[in-house]
N, C-alpha and C positions, 0 to 999 in steps of 0.2 A: 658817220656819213660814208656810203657807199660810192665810189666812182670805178670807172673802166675808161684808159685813154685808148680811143680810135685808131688802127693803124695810119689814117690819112692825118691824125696830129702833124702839125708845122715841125714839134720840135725835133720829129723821127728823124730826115732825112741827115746821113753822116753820121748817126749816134747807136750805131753805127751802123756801114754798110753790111749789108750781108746778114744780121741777125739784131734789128733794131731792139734795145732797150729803151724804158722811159728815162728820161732824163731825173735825177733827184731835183732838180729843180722846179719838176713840174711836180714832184710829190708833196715839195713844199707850198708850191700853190695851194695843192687841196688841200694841206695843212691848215691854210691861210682861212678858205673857203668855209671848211672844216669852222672854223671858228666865228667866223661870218655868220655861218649858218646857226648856230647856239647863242650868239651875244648881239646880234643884230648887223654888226662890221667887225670887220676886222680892224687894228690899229693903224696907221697911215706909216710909219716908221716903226720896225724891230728888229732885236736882235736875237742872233739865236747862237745863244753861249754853248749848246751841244748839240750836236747833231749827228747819229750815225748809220751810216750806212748797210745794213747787212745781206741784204739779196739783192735780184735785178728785181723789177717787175716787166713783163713782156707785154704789147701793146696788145690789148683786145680780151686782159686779162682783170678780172673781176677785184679790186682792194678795198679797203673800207681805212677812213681815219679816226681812233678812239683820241678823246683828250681828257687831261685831265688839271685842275687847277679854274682859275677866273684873274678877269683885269688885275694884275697889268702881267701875270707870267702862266703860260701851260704848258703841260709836261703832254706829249704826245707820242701815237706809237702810227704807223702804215701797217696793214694786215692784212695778209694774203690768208683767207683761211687762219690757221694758228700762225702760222709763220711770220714773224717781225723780218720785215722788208727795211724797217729805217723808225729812230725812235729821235727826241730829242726836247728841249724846250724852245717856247719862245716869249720874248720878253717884249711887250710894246715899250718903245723908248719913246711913244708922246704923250705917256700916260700921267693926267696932272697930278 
């Protein structure tokens, strides 16, 4: 799945002043999204045993999320081009 966060995203202002980054938190949304979009939804509750950080991504800048796995845990990467941006799993914890 392909995304670009808008420079007028909510979560830019403060994050920071002077040379906004996306938040990883919003990467974990399309993470989320990301998954939503393959499986139908996303899980209502997960956890995410690893998660890592390794570049910014700047707003207005083109990333895509590959995943890998199915219900109830996927291993995921964020990609700028070749570059890992942030990798990690996630686990649905409402998964019966």
């Amino acid at each position: 799945m392909h995304f670009t966060v808008p420079a007028d995203h909510p979560s830019l202002p403060g994050h920071f002043p002077g040379r906004p980054l996306v938040p990883g938190v919003v990467l974990l949304d399309r993470v989320l999204d990301a998954i939503a979009a393959v499986h139908g939804a996303a899980p209502d509750a997960v956890a995410l045993p690893r998660v890592k950080f390794m570049q910014p991504l700047l707003p207005g800048e083109s990333a895509r999320v590959e995943l890998d796995g199915a219900t109830p845990r996927w291993r995921f990467k964020v990609l700028r081009g070749d570059a890992v941006l942030a990798s990690g799993e996630v686990v649905a914890t409402d998964a019966p």
